[in-house]
N, C-alpha and C positions, 0 to 999 in steps of 0.2 A: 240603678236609677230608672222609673219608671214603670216597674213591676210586671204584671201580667201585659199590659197596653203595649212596652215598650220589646217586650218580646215577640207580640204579635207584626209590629209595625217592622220590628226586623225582618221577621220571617216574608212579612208581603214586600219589604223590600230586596228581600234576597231572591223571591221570584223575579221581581221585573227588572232588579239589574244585573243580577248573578252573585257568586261568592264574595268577588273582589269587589265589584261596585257597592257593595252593599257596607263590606268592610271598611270603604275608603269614607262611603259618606255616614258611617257610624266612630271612627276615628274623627271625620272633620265636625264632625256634631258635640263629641265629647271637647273638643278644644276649645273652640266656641264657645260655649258654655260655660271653660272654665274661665275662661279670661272673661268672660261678660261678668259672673259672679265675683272675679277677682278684682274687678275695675268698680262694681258698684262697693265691695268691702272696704276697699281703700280711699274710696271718693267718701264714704261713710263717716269713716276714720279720720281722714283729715277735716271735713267739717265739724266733728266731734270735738277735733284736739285744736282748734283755727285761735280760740279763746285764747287757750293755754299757751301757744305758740306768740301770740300778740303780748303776752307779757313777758315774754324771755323765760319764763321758765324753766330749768333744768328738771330732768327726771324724776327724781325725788319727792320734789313737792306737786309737780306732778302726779305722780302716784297717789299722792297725800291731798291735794284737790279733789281727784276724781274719786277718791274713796267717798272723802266728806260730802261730795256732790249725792254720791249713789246713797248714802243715807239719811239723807236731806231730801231729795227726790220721791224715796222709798215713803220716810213718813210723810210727805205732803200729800202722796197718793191716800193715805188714808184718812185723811182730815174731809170733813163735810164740804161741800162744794168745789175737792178737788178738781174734778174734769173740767169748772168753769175756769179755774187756775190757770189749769192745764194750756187750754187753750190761747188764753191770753198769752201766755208767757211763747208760745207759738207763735203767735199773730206778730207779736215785739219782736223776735228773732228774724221770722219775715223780711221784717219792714226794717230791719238794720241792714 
């Protein structure tokens, strides 16, 4: 993660803290990060699913919503004046 940049920054961090400083605050950067990305996925996720959950929903039809949703979604993106759609249907979720 972070390619050539993230190479370099170790290396300038392994001069000014040492081996082990550098390893500790490159373990606590990795963790960090993963929980930060694991909390916005899940927070995602259940905004996603909040609908589905408000109607009691079981699995199933679940799966069977969110399909039809994604190809109901899919073609409305291609219809003319989609992005004005778009928006709106935004702006309404918002404001729910």
């Amino acid at each position: 993660l972070g390619g050539e940049r993230a190479r370099d920054a170790y290396r300038t961090l392994h001069g000014l803290l040492g081996a082990e400083g550098a390893k500790r605050l490159r373990r606590s950067g990795r963790r960090l990060l993963s929980t930060y990305v694991e909390r916005v996925l899940y927070g995602e996720r259940a905004r996603r699913l909040a609908p589905l959950e408000e109607l009691e929903a079981t699995a199933d039809p679940q799966v069977e919503l969110i399909a039809a949703f994604s190809v109901l979604h899919a073609a409305q993106a291609e219809r003319p004046g989609a992005r004005v759609r778009e928006r709106e249907v935004a702006q309404w979720q918002r404001e729910r």
